[in-house]
Biopython code that builds the backbone (N, CA, C, O; Angstrom):
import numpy as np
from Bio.PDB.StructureBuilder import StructureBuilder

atoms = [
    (1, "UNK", "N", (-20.258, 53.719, -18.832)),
    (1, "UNK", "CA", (-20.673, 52.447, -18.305)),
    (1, "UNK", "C", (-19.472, 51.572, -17.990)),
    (1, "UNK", "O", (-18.380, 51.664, -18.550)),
    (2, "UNK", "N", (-19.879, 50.491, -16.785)),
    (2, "UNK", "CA", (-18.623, 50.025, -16.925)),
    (2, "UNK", "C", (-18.514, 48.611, -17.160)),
    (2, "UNK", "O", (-19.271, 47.853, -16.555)),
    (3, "UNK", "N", (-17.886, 48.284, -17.754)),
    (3, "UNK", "CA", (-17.900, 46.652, -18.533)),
    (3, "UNK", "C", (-17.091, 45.717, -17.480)),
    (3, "UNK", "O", (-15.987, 45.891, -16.966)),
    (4, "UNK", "N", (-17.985, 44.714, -17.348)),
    (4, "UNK", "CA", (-16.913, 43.835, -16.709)),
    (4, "UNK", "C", (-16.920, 42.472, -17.646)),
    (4, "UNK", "O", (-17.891, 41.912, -18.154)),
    (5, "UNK", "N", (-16.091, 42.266, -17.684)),
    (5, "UNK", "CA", (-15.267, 41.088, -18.021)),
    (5, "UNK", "C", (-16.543, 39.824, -17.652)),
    (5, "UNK", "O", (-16.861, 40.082, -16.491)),
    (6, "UNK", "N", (-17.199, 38.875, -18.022)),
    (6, "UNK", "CA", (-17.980, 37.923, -17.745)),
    (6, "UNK", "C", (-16.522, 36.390, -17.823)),
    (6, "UNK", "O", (-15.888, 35.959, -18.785)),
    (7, "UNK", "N", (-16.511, 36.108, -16.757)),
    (7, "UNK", "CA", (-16.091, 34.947, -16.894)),
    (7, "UNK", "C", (-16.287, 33.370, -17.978)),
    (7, "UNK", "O", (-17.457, 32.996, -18.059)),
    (8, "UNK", "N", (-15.472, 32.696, -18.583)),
    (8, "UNK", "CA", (-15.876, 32.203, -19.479)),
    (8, "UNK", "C", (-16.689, 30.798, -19.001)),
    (8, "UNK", "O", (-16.394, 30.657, -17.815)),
    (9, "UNK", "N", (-17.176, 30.201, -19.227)),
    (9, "UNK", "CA", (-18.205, 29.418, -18.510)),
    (9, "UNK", "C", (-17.949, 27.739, -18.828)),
    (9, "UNK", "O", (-18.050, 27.276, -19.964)),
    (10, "UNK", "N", (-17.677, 27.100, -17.887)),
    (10, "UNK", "CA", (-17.573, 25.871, -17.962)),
    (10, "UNK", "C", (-18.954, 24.930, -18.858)),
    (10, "UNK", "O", (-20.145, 25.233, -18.928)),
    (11, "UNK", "N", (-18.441, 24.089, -19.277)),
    (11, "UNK", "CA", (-19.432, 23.134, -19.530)),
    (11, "UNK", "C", (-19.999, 22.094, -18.067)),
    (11, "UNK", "O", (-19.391, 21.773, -17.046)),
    (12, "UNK", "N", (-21.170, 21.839, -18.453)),
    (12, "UNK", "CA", (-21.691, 21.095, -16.965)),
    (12, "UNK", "C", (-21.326, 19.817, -17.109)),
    (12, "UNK", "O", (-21.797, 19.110, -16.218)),
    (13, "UNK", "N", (-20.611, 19.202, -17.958)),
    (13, "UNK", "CA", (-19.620, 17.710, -17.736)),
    (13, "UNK", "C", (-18.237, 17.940, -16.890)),
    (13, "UNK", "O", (-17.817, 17.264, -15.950)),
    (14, "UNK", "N", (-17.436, 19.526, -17.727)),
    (14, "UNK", "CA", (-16.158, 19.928, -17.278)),
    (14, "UNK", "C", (-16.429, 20.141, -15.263)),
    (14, "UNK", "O", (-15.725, 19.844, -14.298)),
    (15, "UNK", "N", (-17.733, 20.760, -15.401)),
    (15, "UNK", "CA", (-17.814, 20.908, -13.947)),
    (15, "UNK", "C", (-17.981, 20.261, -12.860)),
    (15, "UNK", "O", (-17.580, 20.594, -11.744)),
    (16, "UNK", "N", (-18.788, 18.985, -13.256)),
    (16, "UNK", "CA", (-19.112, 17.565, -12.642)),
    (16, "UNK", "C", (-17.696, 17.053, -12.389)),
    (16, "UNK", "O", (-17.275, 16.964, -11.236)),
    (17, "UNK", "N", (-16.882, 16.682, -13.552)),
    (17, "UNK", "CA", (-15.491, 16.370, -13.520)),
    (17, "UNK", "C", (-14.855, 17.231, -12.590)),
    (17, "UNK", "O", (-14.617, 16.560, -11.586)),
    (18, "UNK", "N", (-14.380, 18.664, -12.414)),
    (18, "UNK", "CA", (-13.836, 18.933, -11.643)),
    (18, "UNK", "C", (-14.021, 18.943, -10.098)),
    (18, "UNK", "O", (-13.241, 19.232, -9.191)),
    (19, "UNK", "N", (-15.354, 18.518, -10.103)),
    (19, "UNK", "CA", (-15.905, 18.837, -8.585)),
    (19, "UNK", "C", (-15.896, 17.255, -8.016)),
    (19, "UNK", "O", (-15.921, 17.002, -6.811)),
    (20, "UNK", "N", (-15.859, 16.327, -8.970)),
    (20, "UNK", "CA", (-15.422, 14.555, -8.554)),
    (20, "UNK", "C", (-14.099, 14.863, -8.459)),
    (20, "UNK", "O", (-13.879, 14.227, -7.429)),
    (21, "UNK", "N", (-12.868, 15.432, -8.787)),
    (21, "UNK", "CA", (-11.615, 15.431, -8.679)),
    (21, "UNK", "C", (-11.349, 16.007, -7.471)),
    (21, "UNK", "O", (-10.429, 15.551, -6.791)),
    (22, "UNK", "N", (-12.205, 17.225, -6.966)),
    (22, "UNK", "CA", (-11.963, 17.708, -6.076)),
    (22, "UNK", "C", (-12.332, 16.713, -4.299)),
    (22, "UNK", "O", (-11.684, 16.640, -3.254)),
    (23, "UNK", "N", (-13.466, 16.207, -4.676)),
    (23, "UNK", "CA", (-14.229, 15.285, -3.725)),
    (23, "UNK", "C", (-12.896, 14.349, -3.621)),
    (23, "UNK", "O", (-12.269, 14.383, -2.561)),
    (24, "UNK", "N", (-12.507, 13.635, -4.531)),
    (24, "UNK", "CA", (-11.077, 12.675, -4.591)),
    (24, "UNK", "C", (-10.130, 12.868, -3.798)),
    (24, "UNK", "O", (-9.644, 12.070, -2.997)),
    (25, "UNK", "N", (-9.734, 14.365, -4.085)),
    (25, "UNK", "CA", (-8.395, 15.272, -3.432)),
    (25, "UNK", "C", (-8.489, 14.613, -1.578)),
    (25, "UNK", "O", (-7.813, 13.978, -0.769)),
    (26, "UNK", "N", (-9.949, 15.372, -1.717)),
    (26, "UNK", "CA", (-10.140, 15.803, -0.255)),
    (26, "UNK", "C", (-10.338, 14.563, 0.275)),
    (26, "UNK", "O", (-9.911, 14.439, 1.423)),
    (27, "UNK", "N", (-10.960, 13.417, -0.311)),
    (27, "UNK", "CA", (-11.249, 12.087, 0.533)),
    (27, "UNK", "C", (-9.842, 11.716, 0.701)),
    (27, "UNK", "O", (-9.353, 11.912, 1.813)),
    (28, "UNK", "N", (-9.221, 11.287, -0.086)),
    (28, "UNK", "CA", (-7.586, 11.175, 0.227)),
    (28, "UNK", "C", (-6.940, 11.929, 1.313)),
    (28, "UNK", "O", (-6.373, 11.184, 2.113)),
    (29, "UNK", "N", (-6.876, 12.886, 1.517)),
    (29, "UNK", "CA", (-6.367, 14.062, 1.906)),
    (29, "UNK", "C", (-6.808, 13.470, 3.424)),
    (29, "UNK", "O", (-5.922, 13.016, 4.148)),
    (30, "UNK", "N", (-8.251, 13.492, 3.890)),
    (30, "UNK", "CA", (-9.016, 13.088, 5.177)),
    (30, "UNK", "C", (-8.344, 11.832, 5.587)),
    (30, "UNK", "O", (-7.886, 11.651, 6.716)),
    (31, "UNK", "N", (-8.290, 10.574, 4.170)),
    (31, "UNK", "CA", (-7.743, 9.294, 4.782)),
    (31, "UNK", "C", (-6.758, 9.487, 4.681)),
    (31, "UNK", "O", (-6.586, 8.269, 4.636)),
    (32, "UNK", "N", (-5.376, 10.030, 4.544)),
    (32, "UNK", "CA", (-4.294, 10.363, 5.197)),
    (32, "UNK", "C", (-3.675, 10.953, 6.709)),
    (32, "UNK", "O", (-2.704, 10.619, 7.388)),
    (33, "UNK", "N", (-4.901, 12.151, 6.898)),
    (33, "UNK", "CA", (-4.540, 12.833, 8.257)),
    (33, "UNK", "C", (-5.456, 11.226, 8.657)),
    (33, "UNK", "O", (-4.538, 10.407, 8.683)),
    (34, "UNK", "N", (-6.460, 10.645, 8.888)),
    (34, "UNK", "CA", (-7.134, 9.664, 9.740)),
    (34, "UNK", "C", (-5.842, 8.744, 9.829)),
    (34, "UNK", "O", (-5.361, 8.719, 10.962)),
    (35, "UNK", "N", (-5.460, 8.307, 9.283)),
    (35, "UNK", "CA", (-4.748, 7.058, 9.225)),
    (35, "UNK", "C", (-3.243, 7.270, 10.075)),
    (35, "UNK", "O", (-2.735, 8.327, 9.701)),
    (36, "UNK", "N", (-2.514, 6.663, 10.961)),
    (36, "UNK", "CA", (-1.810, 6.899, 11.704)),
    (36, "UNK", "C", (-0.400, 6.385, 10.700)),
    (36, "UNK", "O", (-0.178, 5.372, 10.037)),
    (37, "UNK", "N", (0.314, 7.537, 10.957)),
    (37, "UNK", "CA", (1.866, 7.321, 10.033)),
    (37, "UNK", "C", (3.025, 6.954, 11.180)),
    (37, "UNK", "O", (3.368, 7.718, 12.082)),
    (38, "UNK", "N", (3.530, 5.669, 10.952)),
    (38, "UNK", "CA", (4.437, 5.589, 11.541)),
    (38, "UNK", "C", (5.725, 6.144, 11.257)),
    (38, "UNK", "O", (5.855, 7.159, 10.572)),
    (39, "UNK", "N", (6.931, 5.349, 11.889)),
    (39, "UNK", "CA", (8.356, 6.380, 11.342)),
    (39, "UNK", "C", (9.277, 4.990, 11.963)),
    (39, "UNK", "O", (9.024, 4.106, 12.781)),
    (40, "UNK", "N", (10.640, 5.382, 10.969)),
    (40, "UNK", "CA", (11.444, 4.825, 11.672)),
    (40, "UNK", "C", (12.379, 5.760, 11.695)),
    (40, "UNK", "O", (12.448, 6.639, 10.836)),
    (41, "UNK", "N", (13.314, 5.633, 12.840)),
    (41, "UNK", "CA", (13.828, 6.811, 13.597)),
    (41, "UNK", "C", (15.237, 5.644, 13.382)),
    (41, "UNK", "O", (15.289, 4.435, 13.608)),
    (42, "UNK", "N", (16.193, 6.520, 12.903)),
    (42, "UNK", "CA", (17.882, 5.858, 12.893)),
    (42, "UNK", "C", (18.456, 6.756, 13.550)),
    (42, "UNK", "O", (18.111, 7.933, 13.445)),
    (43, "UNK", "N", (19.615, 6.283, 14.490)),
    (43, "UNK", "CA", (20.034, 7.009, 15.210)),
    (43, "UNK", "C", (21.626, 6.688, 15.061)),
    (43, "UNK", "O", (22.159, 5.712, 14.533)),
    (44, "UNK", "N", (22.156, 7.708, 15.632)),
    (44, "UNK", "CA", (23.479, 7.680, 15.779)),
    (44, "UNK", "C", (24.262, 6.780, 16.423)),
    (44, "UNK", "O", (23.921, 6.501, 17.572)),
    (45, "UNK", "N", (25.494, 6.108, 15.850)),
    (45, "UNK", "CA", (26.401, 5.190, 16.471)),
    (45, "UNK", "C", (27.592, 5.743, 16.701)),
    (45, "UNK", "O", (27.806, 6.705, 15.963)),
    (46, "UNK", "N", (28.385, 5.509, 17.400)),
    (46, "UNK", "CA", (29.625, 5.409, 16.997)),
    (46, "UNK", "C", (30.980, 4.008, 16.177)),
    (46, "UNK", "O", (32.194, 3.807, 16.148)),
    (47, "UNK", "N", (29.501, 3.306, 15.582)),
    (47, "UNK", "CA", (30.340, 1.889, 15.176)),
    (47, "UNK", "C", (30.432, 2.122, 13.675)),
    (47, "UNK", "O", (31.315, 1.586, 13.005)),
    (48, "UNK", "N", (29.579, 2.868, 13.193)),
    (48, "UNK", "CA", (28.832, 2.413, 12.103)),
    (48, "UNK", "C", (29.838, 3.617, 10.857)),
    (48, "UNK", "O", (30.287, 4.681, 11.284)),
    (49, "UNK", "N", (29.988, 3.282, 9.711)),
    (49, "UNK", "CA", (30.808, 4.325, 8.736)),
    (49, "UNK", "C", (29.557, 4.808, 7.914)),
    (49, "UNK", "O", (28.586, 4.139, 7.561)),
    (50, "UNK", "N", (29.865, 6.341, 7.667)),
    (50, "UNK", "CA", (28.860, 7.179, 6.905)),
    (50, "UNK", "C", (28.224, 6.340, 5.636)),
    (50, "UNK", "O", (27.054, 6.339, 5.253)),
    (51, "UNK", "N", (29.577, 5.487, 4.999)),
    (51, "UNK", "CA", (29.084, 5.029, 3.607)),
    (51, "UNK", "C", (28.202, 3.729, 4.005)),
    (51, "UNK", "O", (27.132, 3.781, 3.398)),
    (52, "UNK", "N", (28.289, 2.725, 4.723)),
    (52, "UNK", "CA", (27.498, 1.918, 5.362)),
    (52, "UNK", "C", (26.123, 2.589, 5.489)),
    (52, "UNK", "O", (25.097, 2.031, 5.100)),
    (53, "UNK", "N", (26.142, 3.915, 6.098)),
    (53, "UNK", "CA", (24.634, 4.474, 6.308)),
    (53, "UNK", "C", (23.897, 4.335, 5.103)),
    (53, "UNK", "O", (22.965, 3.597, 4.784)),
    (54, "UNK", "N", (24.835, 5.639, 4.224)),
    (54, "UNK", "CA", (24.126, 5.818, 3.222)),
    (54, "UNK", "C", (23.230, 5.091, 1.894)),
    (54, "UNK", "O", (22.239, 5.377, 1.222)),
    (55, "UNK", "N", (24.589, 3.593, 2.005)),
    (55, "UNK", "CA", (24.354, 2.793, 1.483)),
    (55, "UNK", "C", (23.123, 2.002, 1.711)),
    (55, "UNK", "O", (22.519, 1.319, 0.884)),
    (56, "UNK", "N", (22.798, 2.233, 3.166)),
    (56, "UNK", "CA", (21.735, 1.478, 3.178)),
    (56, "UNK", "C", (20.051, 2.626, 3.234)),
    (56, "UNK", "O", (18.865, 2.306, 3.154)),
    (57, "UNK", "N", (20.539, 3.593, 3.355)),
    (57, "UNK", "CA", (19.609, 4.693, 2.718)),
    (57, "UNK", "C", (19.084, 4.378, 1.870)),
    (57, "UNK", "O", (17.923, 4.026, 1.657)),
    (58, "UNK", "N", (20.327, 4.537, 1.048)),
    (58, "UNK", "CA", (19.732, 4.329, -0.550)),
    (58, "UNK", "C", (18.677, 3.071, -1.020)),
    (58, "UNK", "O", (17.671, 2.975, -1.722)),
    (59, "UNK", "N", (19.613, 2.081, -0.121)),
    (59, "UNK", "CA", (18.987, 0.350, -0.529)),
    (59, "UNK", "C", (18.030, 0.124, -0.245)),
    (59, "UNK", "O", (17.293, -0.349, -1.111)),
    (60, "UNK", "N", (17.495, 0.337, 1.143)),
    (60, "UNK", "CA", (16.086, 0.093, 2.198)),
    (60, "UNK", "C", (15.261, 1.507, 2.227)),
    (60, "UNK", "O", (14.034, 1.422, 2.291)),
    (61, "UNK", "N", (15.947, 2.974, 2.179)),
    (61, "UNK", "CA", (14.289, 3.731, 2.178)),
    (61, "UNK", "C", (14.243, 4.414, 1.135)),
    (61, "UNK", "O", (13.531, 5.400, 1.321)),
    (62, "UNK", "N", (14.666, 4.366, 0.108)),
    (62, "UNK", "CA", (14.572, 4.365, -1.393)),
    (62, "UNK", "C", (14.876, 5.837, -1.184)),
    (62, "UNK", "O", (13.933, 6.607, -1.368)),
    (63, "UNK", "N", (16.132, 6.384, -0.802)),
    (63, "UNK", "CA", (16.527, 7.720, -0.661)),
    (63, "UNK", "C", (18.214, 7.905, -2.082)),
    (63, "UNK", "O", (19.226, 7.226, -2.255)),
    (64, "UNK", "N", (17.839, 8.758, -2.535)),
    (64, "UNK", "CA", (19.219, 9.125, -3.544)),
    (64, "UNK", "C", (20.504, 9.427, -3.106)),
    (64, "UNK", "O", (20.777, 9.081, -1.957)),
    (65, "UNK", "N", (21.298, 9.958, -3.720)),
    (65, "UNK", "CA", (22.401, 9.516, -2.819)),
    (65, "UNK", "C", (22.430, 10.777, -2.289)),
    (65, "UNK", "O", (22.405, 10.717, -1.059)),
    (66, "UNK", "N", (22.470, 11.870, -2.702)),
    (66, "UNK", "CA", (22.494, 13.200, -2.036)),
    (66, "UNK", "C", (21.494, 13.382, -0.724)),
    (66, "UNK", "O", (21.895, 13.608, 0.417)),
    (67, "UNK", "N", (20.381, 13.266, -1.046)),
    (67, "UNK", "CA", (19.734, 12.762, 0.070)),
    (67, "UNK", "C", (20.082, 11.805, 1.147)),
    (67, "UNK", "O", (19.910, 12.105, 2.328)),
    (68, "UNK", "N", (20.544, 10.715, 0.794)),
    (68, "UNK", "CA", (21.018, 9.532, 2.021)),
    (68, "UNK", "C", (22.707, 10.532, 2.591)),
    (68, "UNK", "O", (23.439, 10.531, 3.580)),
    (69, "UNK", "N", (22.664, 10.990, 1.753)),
    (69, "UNK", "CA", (24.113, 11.590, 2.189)),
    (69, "UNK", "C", (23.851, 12.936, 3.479)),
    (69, "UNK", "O", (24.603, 12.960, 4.453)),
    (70, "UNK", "N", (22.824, 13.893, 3.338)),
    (70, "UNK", "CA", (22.631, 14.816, 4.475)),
    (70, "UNK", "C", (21.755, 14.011, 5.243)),
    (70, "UNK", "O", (21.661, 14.311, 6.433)),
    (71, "UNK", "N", (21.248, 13.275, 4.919)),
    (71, "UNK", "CA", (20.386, 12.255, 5.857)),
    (71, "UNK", "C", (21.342, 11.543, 7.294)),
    (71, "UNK", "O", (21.119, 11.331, 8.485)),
    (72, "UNK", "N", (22.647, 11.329, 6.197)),
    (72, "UNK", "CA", (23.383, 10.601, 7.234)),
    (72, "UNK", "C", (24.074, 12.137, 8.320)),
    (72, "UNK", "O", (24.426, 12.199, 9.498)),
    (73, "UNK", "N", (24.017, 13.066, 7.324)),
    (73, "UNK", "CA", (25.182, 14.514, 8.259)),
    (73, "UNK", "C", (23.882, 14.616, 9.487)),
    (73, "UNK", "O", (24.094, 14.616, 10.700)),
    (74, "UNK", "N", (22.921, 14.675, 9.027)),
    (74, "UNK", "CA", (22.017, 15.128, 10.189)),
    (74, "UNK", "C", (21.660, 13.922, 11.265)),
    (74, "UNK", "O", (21.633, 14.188, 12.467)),
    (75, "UNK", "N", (21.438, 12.830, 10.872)),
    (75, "UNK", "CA", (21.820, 11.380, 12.092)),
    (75, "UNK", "C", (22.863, 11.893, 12.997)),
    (75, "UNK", "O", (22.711, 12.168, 14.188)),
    (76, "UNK", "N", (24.161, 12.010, 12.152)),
    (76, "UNK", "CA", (25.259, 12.543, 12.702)),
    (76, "UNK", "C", (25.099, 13.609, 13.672)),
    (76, "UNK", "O", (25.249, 13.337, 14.863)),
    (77, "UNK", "N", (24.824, 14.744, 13.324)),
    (77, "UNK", "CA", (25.138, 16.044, 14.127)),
    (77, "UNK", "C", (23.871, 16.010, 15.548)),
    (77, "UNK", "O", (24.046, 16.118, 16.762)),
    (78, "UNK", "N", (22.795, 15.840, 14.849)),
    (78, "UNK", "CA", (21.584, 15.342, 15.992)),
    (78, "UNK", "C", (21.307, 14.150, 16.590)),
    (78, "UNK", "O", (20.203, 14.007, 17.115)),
    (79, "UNK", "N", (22.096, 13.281, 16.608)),
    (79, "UNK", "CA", (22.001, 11.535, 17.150)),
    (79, "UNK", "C", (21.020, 10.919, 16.507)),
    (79, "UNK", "O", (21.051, 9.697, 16.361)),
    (80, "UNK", "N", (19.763, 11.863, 15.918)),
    (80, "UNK", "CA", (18.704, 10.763, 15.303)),
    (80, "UNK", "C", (18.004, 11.211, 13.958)),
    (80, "UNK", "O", (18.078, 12.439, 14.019)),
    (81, "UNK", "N", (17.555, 10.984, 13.129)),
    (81, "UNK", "CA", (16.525, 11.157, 11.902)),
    (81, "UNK", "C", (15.267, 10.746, 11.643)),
    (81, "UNK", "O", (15.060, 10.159, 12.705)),
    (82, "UNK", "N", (14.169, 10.602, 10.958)),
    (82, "UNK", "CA", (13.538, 10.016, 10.649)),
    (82, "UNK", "C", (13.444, 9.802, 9.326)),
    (82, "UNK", "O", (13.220, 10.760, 8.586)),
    (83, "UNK", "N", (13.595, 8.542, 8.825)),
    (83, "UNK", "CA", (14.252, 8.376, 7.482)),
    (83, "UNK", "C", (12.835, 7.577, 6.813)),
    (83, "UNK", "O", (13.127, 7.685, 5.622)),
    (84, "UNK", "N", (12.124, 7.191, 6.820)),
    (84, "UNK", "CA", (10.685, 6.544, 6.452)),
    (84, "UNK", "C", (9.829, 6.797, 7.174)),
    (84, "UNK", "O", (9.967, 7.118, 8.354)),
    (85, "UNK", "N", (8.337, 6.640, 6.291)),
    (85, "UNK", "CA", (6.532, 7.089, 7.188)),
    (85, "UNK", "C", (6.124, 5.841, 6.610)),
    (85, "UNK", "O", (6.778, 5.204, 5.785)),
    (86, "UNK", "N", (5.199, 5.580, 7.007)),
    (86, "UNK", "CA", (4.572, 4.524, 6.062)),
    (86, "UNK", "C", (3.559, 3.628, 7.463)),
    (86, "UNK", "O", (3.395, 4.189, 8.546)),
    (87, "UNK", "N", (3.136, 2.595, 7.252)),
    (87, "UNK", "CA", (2.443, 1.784, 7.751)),
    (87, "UNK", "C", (3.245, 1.171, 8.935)),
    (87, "UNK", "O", (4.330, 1.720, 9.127)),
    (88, "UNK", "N", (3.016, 0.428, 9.537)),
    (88, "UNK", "CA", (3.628, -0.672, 9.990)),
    (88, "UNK", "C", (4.311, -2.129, 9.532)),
    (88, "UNK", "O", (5.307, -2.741, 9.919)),
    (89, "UNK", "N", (3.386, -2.361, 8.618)),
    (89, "UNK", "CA", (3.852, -3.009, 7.959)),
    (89, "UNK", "C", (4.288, -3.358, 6.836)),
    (89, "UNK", "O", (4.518, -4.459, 6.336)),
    (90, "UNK", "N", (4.410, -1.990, 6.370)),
    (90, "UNK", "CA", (5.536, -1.646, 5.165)),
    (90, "UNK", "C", (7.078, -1.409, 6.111)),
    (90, "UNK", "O", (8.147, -1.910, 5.763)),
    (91, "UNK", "N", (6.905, -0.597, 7.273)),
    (91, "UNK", "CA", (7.829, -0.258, 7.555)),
    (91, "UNK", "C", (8.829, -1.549, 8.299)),
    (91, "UNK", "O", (10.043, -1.584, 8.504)),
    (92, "UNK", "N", (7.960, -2.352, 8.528)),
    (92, "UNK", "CA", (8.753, -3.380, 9.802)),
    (92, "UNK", "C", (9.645, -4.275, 8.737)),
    (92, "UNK", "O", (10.463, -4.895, 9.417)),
    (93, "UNK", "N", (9.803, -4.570, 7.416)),
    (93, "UNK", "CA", (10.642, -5.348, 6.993)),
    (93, "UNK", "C", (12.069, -4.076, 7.018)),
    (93, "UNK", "O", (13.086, -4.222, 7.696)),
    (94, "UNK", "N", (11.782, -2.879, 6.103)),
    (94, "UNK", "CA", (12.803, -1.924, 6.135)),
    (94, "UNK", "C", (13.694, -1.901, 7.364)),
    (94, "UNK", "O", (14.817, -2.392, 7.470)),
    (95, "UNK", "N", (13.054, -1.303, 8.189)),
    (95, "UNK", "CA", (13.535, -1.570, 10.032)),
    (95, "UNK", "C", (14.460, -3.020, 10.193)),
    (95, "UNK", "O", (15.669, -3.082, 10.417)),
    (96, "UNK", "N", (13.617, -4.021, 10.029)),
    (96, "UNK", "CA", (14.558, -5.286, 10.265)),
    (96, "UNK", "C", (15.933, -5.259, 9.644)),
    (96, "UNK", "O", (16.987, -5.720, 10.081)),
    (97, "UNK", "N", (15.653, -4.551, 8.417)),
    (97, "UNK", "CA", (16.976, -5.097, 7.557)),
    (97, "UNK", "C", (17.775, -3.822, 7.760)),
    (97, "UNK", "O", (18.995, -3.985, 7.741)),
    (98, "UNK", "N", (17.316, -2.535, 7.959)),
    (98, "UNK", "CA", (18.358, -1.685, 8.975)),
    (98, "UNK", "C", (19.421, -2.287, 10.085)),
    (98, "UNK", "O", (20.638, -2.392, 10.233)),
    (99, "UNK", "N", (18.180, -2.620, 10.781)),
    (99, "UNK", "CA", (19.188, -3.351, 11.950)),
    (99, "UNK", "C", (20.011, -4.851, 11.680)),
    (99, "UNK", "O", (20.619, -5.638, 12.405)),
    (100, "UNK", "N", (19.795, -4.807, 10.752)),
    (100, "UNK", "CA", (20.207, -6.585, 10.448)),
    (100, "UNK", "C", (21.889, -5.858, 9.960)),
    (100, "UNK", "O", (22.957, -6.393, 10.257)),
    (101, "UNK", "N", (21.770, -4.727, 9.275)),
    (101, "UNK", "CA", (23.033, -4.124, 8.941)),
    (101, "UNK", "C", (23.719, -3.667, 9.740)),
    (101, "UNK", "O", (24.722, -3.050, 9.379)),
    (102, "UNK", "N", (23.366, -3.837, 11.266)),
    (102, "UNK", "CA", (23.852, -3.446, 12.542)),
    (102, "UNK", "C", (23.432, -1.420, 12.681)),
    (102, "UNK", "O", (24.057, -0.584, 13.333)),
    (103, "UNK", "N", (22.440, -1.253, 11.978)),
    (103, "UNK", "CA", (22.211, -0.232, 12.078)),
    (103, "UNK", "C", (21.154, -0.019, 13.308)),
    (103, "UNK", "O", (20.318, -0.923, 13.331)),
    (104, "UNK", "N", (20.975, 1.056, 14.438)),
    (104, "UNK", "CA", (20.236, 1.582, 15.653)),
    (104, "UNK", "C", (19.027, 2.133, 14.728)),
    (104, "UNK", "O", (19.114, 3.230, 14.176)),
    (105, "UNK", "N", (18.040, 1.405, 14.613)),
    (105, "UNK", "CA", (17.017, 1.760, 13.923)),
    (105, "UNK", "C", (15.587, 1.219, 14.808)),
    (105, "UNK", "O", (15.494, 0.043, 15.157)),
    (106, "UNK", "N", (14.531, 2.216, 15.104)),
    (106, "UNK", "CA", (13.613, 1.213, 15.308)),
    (106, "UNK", "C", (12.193, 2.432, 14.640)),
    (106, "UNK", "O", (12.230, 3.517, 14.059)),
    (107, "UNK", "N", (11.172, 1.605, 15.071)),
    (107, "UNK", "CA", (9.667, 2.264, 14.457)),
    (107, "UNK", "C", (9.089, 2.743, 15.789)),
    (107, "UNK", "O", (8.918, 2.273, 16.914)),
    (108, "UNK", "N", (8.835, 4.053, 15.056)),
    (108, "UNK", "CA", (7.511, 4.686, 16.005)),
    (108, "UNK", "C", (6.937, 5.302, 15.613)),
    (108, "UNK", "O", (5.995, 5.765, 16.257)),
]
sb = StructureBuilder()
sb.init_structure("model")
sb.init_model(0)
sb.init_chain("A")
sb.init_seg("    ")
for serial, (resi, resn, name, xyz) in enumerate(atoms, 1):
    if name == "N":
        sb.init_residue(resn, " ", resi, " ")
    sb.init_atom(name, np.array(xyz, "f"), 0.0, 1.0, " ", f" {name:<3s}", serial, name[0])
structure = sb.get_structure()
């Protein structure tokens, strides 16, 4: 004969719970792709010094330094990045104060 293994069996609270967590996942998940992500796009200068970039990496899109650091090699080597997603109006103060640092930054 051959035995199979019976799976061990949830309780019907554990299962309610997991299947509201799952409903959660996925409603999130839906209002993310629905919701339109902007960007701000920094681009390459020739005015501007790497540590200036990075520095403001770090300061305005809450990037570490290793990160703000290939962030800035790839600005560099490709003229542009996208260094923040977010709303519009999360993003439009960040943006301002990019460019306020004389940094080529804008949102799209």
């Amino acid at each position: 004969m051959n035995k199979t293994k019976t799976p061990p069996c949830i309780g019907h609270d554990q299962e309610t719970e997991v299947l509201e967590d799952m409903d959660t996942i996925i409603d999130t998940l839906i209002e993310d792709l629905m919701t339109p992500q902007n960007v701000i796009v920094l681009h390459n200068d020739d005015v501007n010094s790497f540590d200036l970039v990075i520095a403001c990496l770090i300061a305005y899109c809450d990037k570490g330094y290793e990160e703000a650091q290939q962030t800035a090699l790839i600005i560099h080597n490709k003229g542009k990045c996208i260094v923040k997603r977010g709303s519009i109006e999360d993003l439009t103060p960040i943006c301002t104060a990019l460019t306020d640092k004389g940094l080529n930054a804008q949102i799209q």
